[in-house]
PLY file of the C-alpha trace (Angstrom):
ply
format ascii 1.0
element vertex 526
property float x
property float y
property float z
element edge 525
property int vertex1
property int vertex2
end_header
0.00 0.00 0.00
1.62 3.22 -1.00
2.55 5.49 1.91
-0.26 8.35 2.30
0.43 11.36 1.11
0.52 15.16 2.49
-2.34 17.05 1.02
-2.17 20.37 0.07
-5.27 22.20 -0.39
-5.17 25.38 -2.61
-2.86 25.52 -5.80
-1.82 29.87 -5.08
1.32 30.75 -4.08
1.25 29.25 -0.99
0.04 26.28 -1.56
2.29 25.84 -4.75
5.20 26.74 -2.41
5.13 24.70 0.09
4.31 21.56 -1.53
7.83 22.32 -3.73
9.55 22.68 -0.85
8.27 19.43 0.76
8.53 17.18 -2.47
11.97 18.29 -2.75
12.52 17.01 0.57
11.59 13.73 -0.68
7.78 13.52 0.37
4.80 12.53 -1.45
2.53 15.72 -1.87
-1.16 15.88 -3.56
-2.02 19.40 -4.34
-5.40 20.01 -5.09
-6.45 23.07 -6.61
-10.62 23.38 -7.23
-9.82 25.90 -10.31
-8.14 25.35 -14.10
-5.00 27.44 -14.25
-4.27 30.10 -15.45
-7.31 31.55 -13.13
-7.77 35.05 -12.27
-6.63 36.80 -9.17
-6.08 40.19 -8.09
-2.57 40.90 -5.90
-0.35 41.87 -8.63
2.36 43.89 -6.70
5.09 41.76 -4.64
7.87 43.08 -2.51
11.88 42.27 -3.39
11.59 40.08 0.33
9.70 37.60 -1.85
12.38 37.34 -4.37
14.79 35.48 -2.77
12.03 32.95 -2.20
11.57 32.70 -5.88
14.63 32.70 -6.73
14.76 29.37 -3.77
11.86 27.85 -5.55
13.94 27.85 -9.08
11.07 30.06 -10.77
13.33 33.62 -10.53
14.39 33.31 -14.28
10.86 32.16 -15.34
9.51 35.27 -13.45
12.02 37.78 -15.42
11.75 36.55 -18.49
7.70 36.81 -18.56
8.05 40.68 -18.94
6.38 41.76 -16.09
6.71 45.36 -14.97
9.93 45.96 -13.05
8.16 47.27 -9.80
11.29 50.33 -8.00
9.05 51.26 -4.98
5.29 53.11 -4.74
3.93 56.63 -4.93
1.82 57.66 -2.38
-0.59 61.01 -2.42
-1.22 60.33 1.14
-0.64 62.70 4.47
-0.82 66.66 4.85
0.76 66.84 1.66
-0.91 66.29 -1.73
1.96 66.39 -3.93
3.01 62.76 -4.98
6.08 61.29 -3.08
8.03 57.85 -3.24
9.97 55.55 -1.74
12.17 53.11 -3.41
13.47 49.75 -2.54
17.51 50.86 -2.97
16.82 53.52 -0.59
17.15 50.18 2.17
17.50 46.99 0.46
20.58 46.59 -2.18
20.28 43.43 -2.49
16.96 43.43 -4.42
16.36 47.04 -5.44
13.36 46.16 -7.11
10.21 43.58 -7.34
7.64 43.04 -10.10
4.33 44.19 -10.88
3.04 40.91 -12.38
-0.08 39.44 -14.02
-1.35 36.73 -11.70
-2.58 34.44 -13.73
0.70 33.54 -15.35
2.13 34.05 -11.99
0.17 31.53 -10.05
1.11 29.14 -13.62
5.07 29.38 -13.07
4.32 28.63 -9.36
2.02 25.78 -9.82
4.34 24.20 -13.21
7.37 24.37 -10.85
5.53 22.07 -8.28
4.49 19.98 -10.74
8.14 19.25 -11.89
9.44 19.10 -8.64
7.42 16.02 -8.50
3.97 17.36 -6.56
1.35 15.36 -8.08
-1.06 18.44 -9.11
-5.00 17.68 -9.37
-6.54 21.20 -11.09
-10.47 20.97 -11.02
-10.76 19.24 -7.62
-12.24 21.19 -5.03
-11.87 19.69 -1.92
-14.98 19.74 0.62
-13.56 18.86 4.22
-10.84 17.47 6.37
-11.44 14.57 8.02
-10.59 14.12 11.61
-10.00 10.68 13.54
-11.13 9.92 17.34
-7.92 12.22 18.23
-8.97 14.72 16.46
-5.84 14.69 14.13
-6.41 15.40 10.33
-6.28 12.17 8.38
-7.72 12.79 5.45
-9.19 15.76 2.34
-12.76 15.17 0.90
-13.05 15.41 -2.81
-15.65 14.67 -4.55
-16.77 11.72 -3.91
-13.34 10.24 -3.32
-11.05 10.84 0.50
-7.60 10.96 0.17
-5.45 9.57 3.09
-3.31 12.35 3.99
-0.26 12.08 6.42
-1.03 15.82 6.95
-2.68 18.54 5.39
-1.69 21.78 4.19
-4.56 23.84 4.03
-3.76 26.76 1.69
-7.41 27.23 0.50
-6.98 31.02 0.74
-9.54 33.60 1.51
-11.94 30.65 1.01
-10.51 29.40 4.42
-11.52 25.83 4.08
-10.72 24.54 7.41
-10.94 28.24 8.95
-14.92 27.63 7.93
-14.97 24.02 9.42
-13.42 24.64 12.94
-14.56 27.90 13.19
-11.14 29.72 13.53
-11.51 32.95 12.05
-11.27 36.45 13.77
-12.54 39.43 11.45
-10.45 42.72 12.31
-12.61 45.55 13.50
-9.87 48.16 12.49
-9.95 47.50 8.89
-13.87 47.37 8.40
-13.04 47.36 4.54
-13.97 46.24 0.92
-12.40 46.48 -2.42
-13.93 46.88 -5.75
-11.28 46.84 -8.78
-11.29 45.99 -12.06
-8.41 46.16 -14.87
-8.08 49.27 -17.42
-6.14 49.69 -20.80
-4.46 52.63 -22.12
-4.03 54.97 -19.32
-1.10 56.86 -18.58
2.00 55.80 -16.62
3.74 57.75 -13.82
6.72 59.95 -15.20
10.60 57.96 -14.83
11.80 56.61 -12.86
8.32 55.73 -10.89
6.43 54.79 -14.31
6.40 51.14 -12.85
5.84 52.17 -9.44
1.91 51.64 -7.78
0.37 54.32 -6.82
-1.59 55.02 -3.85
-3.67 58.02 -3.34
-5.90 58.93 -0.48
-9.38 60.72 -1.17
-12.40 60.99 1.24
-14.02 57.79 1.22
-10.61 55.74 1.30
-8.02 54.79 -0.55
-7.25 53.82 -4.28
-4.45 51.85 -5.89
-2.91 51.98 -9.75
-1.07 49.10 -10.86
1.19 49.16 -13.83
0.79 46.13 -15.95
2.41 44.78 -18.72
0.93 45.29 -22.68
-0.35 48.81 -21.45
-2.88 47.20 -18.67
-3.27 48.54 -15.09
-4.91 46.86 -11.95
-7.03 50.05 -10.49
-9.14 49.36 -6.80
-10.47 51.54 -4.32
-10.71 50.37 -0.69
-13.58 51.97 0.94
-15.42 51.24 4.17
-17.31 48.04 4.28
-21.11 49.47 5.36
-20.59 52.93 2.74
-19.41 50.39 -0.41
-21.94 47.95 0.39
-24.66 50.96 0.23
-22.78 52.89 -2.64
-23.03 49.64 -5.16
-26.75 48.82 -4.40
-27.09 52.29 -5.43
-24.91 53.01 -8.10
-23.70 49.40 -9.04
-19.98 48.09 -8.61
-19.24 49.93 -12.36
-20.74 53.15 -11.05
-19.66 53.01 -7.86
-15.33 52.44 -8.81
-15.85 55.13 -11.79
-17.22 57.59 -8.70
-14.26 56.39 -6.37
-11.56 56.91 -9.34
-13.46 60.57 -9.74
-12.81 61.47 -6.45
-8.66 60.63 -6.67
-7.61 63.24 -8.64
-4.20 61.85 -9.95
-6.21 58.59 -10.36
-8.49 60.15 -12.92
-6.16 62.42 -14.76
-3.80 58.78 -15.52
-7.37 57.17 -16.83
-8.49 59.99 -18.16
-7.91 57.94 -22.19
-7.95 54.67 -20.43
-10.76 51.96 -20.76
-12.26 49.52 -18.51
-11.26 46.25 -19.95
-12.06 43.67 -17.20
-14.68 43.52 -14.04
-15.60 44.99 -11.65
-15.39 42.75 -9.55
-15.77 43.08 -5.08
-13.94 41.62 -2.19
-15.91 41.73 0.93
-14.19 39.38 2.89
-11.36 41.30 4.21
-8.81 41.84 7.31
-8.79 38.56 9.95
-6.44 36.36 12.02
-7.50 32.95 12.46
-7.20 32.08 16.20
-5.11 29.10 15.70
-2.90 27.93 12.35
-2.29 24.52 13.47
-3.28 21.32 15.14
-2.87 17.70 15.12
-1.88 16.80 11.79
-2.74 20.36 9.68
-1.35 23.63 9.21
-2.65 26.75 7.90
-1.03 29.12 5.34
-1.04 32.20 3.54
-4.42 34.11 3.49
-6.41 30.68 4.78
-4.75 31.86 7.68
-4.07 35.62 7.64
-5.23 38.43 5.72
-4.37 42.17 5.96
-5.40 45.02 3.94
-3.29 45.24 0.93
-2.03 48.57 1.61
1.45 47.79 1.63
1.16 44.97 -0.80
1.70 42.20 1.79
-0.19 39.44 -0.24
2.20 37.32 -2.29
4.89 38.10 0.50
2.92 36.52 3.15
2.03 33.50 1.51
5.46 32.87 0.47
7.01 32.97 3.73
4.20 31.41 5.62
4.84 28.78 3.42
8.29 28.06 3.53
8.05 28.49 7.33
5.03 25.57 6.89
7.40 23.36 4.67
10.00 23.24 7.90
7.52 22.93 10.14
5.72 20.44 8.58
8.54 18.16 8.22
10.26 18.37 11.47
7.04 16.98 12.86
7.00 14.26 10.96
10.72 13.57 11.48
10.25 14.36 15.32
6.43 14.00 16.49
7.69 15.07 19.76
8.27 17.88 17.98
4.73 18.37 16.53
2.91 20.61 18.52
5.97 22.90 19.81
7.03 23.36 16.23
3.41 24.33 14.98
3.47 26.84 18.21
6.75 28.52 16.83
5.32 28.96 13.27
1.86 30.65 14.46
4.22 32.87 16.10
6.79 33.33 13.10
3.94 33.82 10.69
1.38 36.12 13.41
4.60 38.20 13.54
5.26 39.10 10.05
1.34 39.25 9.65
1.16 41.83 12.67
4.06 44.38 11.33
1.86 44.85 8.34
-1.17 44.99 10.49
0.08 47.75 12.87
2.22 49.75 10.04
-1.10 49.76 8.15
-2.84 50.74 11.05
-0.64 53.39 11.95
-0.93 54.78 8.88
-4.34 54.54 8.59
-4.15 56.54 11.60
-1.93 59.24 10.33
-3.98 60.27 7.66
-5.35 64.11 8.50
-5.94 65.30 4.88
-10.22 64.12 4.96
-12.98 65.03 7.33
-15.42 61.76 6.38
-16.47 58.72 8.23
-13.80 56.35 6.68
-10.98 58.35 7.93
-12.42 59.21 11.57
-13.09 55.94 12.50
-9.53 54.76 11.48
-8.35 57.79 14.01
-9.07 55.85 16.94
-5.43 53.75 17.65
-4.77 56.01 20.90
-8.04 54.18 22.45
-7.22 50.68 20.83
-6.32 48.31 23.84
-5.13 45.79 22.08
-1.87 46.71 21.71
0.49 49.07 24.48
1.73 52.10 22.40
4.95 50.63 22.74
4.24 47.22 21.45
2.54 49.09 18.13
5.72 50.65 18.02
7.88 47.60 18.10
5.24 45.57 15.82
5.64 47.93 13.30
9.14 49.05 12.88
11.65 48.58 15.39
14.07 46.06 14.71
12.03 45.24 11.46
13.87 44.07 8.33
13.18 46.60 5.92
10.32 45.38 3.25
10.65 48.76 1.16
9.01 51.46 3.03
10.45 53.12 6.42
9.29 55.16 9.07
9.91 57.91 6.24
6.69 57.06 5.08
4.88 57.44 8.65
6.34 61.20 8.56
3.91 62.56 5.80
1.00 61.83 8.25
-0.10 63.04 11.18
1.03 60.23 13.98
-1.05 59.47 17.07
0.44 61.26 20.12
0.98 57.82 21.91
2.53 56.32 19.13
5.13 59.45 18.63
5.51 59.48 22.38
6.35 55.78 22.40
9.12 56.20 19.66
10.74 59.12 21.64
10.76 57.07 24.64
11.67 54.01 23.39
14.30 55.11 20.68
15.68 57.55 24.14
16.12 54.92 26.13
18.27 52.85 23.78
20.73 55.59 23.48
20.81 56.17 26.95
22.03 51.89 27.08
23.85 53.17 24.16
25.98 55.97 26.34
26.08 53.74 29.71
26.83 50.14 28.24
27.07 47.20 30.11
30.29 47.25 32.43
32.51 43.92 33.55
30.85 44.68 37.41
27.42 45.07 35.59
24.92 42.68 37.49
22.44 42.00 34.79
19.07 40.08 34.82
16.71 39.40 32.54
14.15 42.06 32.04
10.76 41.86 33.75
8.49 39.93 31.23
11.39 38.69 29.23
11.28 34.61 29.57
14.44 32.50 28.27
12.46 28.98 26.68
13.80 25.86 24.93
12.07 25.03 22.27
12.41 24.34 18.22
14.45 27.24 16.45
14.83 27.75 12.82
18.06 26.88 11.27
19.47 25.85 7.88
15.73 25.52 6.55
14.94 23.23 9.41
13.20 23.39 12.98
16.01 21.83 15.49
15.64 21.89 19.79
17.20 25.04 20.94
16.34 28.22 22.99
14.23 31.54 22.09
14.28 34.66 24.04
10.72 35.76 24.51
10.59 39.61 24.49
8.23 42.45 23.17
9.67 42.90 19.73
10.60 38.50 19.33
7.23 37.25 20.95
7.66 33.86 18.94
11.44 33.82 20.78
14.31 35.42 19.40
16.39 32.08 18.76
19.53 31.68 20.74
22.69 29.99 20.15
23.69 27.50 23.25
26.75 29.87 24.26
24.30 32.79 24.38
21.18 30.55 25.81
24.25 29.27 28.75
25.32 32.80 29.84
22.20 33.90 30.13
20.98 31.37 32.38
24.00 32.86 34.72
22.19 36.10 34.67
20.22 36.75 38.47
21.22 40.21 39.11
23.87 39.04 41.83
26.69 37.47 39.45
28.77 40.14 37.33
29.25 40.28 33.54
32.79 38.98 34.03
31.50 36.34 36.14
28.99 35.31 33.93
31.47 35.31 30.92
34.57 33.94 32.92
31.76 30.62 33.85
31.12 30.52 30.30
34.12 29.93 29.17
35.20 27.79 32.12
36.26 24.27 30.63
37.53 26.04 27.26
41.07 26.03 25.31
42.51 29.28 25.90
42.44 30.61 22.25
38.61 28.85 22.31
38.37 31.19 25.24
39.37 34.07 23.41
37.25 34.35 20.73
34.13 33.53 23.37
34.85 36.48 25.69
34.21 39.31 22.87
31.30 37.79 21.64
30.07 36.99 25.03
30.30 40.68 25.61
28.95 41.96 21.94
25.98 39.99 22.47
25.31 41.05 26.05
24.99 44.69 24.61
22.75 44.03 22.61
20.20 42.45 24.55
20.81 45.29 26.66
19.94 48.08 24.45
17.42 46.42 23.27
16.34 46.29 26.42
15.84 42.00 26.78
18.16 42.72 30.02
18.74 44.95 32.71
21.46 45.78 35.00
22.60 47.08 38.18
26.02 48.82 38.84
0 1
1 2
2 3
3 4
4 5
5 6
6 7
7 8
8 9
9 10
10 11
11 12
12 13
13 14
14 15
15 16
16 17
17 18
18 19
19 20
20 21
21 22
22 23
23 24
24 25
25 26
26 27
27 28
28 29
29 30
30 31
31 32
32 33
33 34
34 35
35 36
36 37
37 38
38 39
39 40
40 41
41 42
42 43
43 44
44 45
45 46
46 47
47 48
48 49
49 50
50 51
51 52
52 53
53 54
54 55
55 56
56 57
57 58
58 59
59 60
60 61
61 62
62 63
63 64
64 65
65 66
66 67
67 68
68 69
69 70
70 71
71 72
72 73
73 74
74 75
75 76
76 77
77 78
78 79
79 80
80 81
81 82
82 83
83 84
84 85
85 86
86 87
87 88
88 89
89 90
90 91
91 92
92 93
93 94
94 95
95 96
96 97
97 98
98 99
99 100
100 101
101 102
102 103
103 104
104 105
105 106
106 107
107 108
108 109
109 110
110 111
111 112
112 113
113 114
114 115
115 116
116 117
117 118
118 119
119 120
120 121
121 122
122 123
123 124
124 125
125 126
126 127
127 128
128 129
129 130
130 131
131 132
132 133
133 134
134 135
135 136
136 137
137 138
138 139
139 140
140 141
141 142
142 143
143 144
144 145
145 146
146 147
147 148
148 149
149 150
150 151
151 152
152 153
153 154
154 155
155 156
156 157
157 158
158 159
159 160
160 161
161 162
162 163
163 164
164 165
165 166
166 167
167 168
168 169
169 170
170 171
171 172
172 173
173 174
174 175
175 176
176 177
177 178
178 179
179 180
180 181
181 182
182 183
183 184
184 185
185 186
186 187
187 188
188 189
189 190
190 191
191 192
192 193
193 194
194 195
195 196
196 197
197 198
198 199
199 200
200 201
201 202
202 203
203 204
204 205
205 206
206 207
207 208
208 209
209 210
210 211
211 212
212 213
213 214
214 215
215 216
216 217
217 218
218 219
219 220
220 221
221 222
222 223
223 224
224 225
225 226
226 227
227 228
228 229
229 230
230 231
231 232
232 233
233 234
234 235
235 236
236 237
237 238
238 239
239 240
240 241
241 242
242 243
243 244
244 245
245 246
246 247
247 248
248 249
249 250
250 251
251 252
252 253
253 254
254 255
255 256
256 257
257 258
258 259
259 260
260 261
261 262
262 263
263 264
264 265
265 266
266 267
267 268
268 269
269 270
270 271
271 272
272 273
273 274
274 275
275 276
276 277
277 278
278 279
279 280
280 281
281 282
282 283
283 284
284 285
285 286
286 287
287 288
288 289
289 290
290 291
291 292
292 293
293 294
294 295
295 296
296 297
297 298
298 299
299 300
300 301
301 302
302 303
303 304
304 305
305 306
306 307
307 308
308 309
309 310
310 311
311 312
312 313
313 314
314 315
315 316
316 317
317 318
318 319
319 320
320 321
321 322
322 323
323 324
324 325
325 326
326 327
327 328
328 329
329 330
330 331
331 332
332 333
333 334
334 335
335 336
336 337
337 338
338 339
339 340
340 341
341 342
342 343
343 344
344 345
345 346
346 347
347 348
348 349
349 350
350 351
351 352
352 353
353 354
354 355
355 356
356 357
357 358
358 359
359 360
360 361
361 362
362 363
363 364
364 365
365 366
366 367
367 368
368 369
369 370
370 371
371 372
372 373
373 374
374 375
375 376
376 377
377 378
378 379
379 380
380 381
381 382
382 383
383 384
384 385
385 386
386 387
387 388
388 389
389 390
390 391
391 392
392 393
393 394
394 395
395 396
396 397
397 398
398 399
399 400
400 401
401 402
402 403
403 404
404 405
405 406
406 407
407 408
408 409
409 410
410 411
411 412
412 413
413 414
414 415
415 416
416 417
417 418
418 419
419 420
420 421
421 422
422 423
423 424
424 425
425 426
426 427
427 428
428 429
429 430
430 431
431 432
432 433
433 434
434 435
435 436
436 437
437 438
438 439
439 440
440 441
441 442
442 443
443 444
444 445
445 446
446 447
447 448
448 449
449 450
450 451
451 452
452 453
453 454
454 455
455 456
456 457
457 458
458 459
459 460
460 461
461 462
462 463
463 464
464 465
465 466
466 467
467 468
468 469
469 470
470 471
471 472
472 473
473 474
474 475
475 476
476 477
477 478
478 479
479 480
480 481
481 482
482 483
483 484
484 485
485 486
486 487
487 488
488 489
489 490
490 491
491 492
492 493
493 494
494 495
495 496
496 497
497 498
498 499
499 500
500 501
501 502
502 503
503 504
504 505
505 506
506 507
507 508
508 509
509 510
510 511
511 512
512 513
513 514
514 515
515 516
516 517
517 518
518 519
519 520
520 521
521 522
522 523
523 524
524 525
């Protein structure tokens, strides 16, 4: 009897993604994918943090050679001033200066193909129904049609569709973002002037927010986000045409680009929008991409997130079924990974959201409330949102043409003064550090070379899935009670060692010591 397979559900980037990365590793994968590709799908602008994934997956040269519009950064009309600005990817990432504006369909293709010849067997035009659970309530099988398929566990990357978010009951709709989309896809309008003529454009106007997409053969991907209650009532009234040609009216720069442009394709409406499923894994399944997260596409977070939730699920998946002991840990450290990366969209969105003074309307006053929001301290919005973050293409540059909350701007003063203050009073060798209140050393599975391995994480406000630690680092921190010195703590560490071992430990005993410390993971008393 052949050995089960692990079933992916959903054939998008996510699901094409991971099931690559786990037939490489030598396991038998069934995608199934309810649609024929190429299918539409709107999310045309990526980020250069998915490129190196792509260029992992083996589809980079694929993805260049389709022609797609070589994407340098955005242009916003956003904030107290009206005048277009931009940001561009060199400005903070060298490595990739630059992403793509592509057209999904083919996309999604070169995704799905790769899988395909990596080995996944693909099954387009089977929509599965249901997971089935046994007595444990582990997953142990996809519905399709008439037929189950044994699965040794299942990937469920049914996107906004949320397949097993529908059947457990998991999803979490985000109040803040009370938001729908209508778009559709227009020929012939103009292009932004060099260098930003492949740049998306994002312009602010009473009722929300629209974005331009550059396409390739002269197309362009145009949406407005609007509130969810006033779009609802403005399409019964005016119908989804009506209503986006009304939206694009009220965006000046918007309309002057279409101004010769036609409307080639749609409208078509997303209702569904911003939620967190309360869990992304169990006994035998995982959740990826938007099946588990979704975040207004402000910042064009779409193709990004799936991507890295799913190479984060391919590790994940397989550890646990190298190491079952493993299973449920390992799951715990990827909600956490991929709730992370979800929530510094989340709170940069919502920050600028926030910082947007330039309309008196409903939309924009009820997205002015962040200083009331108790779900998040001030400080942790902060720290979700930009401190310490990797940079994805736009800064804290792009905060300063809005109006900030006063907690928020009070929280980065404090915050960024207390680091230089660590900064100009470092650690000492009599230093008697301890770890900072609410900061918890915890084994458990770490990422490393593409695989989850038994280590330690350092649980703080900015690393609340654990910042991993190496075991030097993990060991001198366990010294750490406020009573023992930083050359005590170092001198035990390297107790035991060769003397030249010993000299290469003490240094980077000490460099890492400093910064936890600014960072503020530990504290210390003269």
């Amino acid at each position: 009897m052949p050995e089960a397979a692990i079933v992916v559900i959903g054939g998008g980037p996510a699901g094409a993604c991971v099931s690559t990365l786990l037939a490489r590793r030598g396991y038998p994968v069934t995608l199934l994918e309810r649609e024929i590709f190429p299918r539409d799908h709107v999310g045309e602008s990526l980020l250069p943090a998915s490129i190196p994934i792509l260029q992992d997956l083996g589809v980079l040269d694929r993805v260049r050679q389709a022609g797609f519009v070589l994407k340098r950064g955005a242009t916003m009309i956003w904030g107290v001033d009206r005048k277009p600005w931009s940001w561009y990817f060199s400005e903070t990432n060298t490595s990739n200066p630059h992403s793509y504006q592509v057209w999904r369909p083919e996309f999604d293709a070169i995704l799905l193909d790769n899988a395909r010849k990596t080995g996944v067997d693909v099954r387009e035009g089977c929509s599965a129904t249901a997971v089935e659970f046994d007595y444990a309530q582990k997953a142990v099988g996809v519905r399709c049609g008439d037929e189950t398929l044994p699965a040794r566990y299942v990937v469920d990357a049914s996107g906004q569709g949320g397949l097993l978010a529908r059947q457990l009951g998991l999803r979490q709709w985000d109040d803040f973002f009370r938001n729908l989309a209508v778009y559709a896809y227009y020929q012939g309008g103009d292009r932004l002037e060099t260098p930003d003529d492949g740049n998306i454009l994002i312009e602010s106007q009473a009722n929300g927010w629209m974005w331009n997409i550059p396409l390739r053969d002269g197309w362009s991907s145009v949406g407005a986000v609007v509130d969810s209650e006033t779009g609802q009532e403005g399409i019964r009234r005016l119908g989804a045409r009506g209503f986006l040609e009304a939206q694009v009216a009220a965006a000046p720069q918007t309309a002057k680009m279409l101004q010769d442009a036609s409307m080639v394709s749609g409208p078509e409406i997303v209702r569904d929008w911003s939620y967190r499923c309360r869990s992304l894994h169990g006994p035998g399944y995982i959740l990826v991409g938007d099946a588990g997260c979704f975040i207004d596409p402000l910042f064009s977070s779409g193709v990004h997130l799936a991507l890295t939730s799913a190479t984060l699920a391919a590790a994940a998946v397989a550890s646990a079924l190298a190491d079952p002991a493993m299973a449920g840990p390992v799951g715990q450290v990827y909600q956490q990974l991929y709730y992370k990366e979800y929530g510094h969209f989340r709170e940069l969105a919502r920050l600028f959201y926030s910082s947007n003074r330039t309309a008196d309307s409903y939309f924009w006053e009820a997205r002015r409330l962040l200083d009331d929001d108790p779900s998040l301290t001030p400080r942790q919005s902060f720290v979700q949102a930009v401190a310490g973050q990797p940079p994805r293409g736009y800064e804290r540059a792009v905060l300063s043409h809005g109006l900030a909350p006063a907690a928020f701007g009070n929280s980065v003063a404090g915050v960024e003064a207390e680091r230089q203050r660590r900064r100009e009073q470092p650690l000492l060798p009599e230093s008697r550090p301890r770890l900072a209140e609410g900061v918890i050393l915890q084994r458990q599975p770490v990422l490393a070379d593409g695989d989850f391995v038994w280590g330690y994480g350092l649980v703080t406000d900015g690393h609340p899935e654990g910042l991993p630690c190496s075991g030097l680092v993990a060991q001198l921190l366990h010294g750490l009670d406020g009573r023992t010195t930083v050359a005590e703590a170092i001198a035990s560490l390297c107790r035991g060692l060769e003397p030249a071992a010993a000299q290469q430990v003490k240094p980077a005993a000490m460099e890492a010591l400093q910064i936890l410390y600014v960072d503020g993971a530990i504290c210390a008393s003269p």
